[in-house]
C-alpha positions in Angstrom: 0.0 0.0 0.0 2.8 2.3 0.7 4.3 2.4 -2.7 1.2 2.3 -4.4 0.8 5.7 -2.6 4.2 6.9 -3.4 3.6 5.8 -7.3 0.2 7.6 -7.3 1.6 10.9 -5.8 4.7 10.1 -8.7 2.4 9.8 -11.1 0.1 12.7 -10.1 2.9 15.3 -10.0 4.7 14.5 -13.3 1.1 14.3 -15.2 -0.2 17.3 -13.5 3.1 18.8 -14.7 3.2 17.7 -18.1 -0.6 18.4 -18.6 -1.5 21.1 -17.3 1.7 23.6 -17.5 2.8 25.2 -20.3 6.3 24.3 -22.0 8.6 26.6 -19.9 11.2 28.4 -21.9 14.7 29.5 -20.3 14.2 33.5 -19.4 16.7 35.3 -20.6 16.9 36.9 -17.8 18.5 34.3 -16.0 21.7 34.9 -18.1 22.1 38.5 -16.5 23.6 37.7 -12.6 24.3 40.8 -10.6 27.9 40.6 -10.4 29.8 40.7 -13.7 32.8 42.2 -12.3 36.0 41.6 -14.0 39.5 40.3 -11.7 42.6 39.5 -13.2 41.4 39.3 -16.8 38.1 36.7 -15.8 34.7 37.8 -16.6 32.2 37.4 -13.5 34.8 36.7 -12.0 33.5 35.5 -8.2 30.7 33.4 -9.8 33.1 31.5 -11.5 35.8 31.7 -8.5 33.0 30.8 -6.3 32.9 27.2 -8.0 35.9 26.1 -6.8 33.8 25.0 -3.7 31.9 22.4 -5.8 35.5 20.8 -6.6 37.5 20.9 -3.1 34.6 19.8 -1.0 33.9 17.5 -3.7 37.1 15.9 -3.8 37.5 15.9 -0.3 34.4 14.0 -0.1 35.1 11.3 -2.5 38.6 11.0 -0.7 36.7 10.3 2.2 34.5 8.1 1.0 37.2 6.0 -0.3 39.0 5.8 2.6 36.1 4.9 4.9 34.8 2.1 2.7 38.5 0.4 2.8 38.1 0.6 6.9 34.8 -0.9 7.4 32.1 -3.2 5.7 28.7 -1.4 6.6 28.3 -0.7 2.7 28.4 -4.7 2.0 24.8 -5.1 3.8 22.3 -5.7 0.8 21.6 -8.6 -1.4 21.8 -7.9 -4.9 24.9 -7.0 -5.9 24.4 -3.3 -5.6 25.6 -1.3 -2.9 24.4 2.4 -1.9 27.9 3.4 -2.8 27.5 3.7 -6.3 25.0 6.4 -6.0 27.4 7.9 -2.9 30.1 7.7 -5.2 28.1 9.5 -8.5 26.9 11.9 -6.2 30.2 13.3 -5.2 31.2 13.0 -9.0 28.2 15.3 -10.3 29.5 18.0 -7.7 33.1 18.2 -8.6 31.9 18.0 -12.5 29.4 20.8 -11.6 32.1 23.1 -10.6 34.2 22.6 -13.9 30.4 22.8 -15.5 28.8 25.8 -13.3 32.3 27.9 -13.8 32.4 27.2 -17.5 29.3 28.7 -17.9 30.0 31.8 -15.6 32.7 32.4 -18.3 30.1 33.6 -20.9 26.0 33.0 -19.7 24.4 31.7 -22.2 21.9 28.3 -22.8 24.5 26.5 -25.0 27.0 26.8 -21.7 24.2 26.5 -19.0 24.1 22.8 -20.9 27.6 22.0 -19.2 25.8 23.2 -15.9 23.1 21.3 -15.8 24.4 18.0 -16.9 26.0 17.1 -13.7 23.6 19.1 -11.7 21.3 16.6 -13.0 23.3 13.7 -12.3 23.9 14.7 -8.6 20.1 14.8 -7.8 19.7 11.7 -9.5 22.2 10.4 -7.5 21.2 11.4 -4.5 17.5 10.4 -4.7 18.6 6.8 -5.2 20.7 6.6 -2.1 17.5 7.4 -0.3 15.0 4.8 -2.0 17.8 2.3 -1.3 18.2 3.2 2.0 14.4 3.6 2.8 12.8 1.4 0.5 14.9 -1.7 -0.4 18.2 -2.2 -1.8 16.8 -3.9 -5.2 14.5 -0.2 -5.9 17.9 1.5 -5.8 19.9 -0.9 -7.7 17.1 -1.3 -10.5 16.3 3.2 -10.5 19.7 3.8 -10.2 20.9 4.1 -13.9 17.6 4.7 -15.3 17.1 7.9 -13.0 20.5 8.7 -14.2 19.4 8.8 -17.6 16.4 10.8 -17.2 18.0 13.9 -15.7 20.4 13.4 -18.4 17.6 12.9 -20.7 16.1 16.3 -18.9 18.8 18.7 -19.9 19.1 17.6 -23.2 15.5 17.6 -24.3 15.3 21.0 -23.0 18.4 22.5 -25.2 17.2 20.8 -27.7 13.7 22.5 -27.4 15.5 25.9 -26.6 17.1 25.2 -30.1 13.9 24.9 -31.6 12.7 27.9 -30.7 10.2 26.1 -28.0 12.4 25.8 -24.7 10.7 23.6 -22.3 11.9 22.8 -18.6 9.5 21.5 -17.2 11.3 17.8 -17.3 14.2 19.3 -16.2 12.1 20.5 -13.1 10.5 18.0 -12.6 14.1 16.3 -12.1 15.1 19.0 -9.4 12.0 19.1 -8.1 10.3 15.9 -7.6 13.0 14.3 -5.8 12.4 16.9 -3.4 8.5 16.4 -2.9 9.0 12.6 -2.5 12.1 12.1 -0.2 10.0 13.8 3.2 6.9 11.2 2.2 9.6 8.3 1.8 11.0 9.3 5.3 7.5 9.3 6.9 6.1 5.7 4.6 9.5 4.3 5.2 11.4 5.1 8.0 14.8 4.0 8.6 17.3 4.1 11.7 20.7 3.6 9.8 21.4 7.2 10.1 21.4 10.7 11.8 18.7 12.5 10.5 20.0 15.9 11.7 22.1 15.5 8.5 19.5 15.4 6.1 17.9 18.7 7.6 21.3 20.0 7.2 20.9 19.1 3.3 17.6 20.4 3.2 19.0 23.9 4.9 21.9 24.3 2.2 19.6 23.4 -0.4 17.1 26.2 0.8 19.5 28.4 1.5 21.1 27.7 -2.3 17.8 28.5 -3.6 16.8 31.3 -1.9 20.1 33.3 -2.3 19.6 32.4 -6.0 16.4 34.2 -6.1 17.5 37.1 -4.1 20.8 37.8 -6.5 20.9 41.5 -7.0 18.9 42.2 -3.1 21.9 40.6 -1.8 24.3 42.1 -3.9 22.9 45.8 -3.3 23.5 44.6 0.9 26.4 42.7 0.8 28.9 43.6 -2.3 28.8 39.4 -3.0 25.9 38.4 -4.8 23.1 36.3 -4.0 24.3 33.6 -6.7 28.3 33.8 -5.3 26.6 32.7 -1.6 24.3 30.0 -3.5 27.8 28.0 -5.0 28.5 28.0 -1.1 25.4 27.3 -0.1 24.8 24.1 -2.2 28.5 22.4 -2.5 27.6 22.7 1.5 25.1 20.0 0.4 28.1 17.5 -0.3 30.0 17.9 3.2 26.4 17.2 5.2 25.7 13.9 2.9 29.1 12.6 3.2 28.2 12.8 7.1 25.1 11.3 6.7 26.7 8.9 4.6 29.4 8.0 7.0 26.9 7.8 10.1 24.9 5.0 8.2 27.9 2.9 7.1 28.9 3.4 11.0 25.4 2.0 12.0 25.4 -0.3 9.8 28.6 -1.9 10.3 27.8 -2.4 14.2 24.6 -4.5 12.9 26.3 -6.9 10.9 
């Protein structure tokens, strides 16, 4: 009964999308961030300095990772060949490739570069949203979704260039990507509980992640207050994302280890 009612509310929200909103084109807008200040030759220069947190924490994270899954076994606990590691590991992957991607694009704005941001953008929430059915629903739902999510918010990005090419942009997979994952991980917590780790991490996620979002919006507010633009805080904000998962991630294989 309880995935029946997590496929119906699936189901719901990607027909209700894909219904009853309009193809969403990419504003233009968007392309114009409030600080396009030059330093040392490099156009927008802190919003493409600002990436660099994507790539340390990211690689600091994977390092981790690595090292912590040599010391103990408590990712060796399911039974089909598939451990949550993968998706740990593809996680961390998408947010070092999102700073090469994110800074690439701060170079020179536009929706051919925004591509190169997306892409692994994509591939981190895909990521990330199959460590939790794993963890919460079963080891063979994260194994099976894995790759196949992965290929959708691939899928995402490049059906919307390709409609922004066309003359018709159209996000609304793409949000649907970013967005869904978000709906359905607080109704997975509450149909599937699990014990294996500290859940103060994944309101720590949740805070970066609003935080991200919400200095995003407020890019040229913040700027006007602060001299460092909403969008320079929001690189912060979300490779923040990475350092609370690996803890999550590293308080579960702990918890996991004592049970076997």
């Amino acid at each position: 009964m309880k995935i029946v009612i997590l496929l119906g509310i699936t189901i719901i929200s990607i027909g209700t999308v894909l219904y009853f909103v309009q193809p969403i084109p990419q504003d233009p807008a968007y392309h114009q961030f409030a600080d396009q200040r030059e330093f040392l030759g490099v156009p927008n220069f802190l919003n493409v300095f600002s990436n660099l947190a994507f790539i340390i924490i990211g690689v600091y994270c994977l390092r981790s990772l690595v090292s912590h899954t040599h010391d103990t076994v408590g990712f060796t606990h399911d039974t089909v060949g598939f451990t949550p590691k993968s998706a740990c590991y593809i996680f961390f992957i998408g947010l070092i490739l999102t700073g090469f991607g994110s800074g690439y694009y701060h170079l020179s704005p536009t929706n051919q570069t925004l591509v190169w941001d997306r892409l692994p953008m994509a591939v981190a929430f895909m990521a990330l949203f199959s460590f939790f059915l794993s963890e919460h629903i079963s080891a063979r739902v994260g194994s099976r979704l894995l790759w196949p999510l992965l290929a959708l918010g691939v899928f995402s990005v490049l059906y919307w260039i390709y409609t922004e090419n066309r003359g018709v942009g159209d996000l609304r997979l793409y949000a649907l990507v970013q967005f869904l994952p978000v709906l359905l991980i607080p109704l997975i917590l509450i149909l599937f509980p699990s014990g294996n780790y500290q859940k103060k991490y994944l309101w720590y996620i949740i805070a970066f992640y609003a935080l991200a979002k919400i200095t995003e919006h407020y890019d040229h507010e913040i700027m006007k207050v602060l001299s460092i633009s909403g969008h320079t805080l929001k690189h912060i904000f979300a490779s923040l994302t990475g350092i609370a998962f690996l803890s999550m991630i590293l308080s579960w294989q702990a918890n996991v280890a004592k049970i076997e």
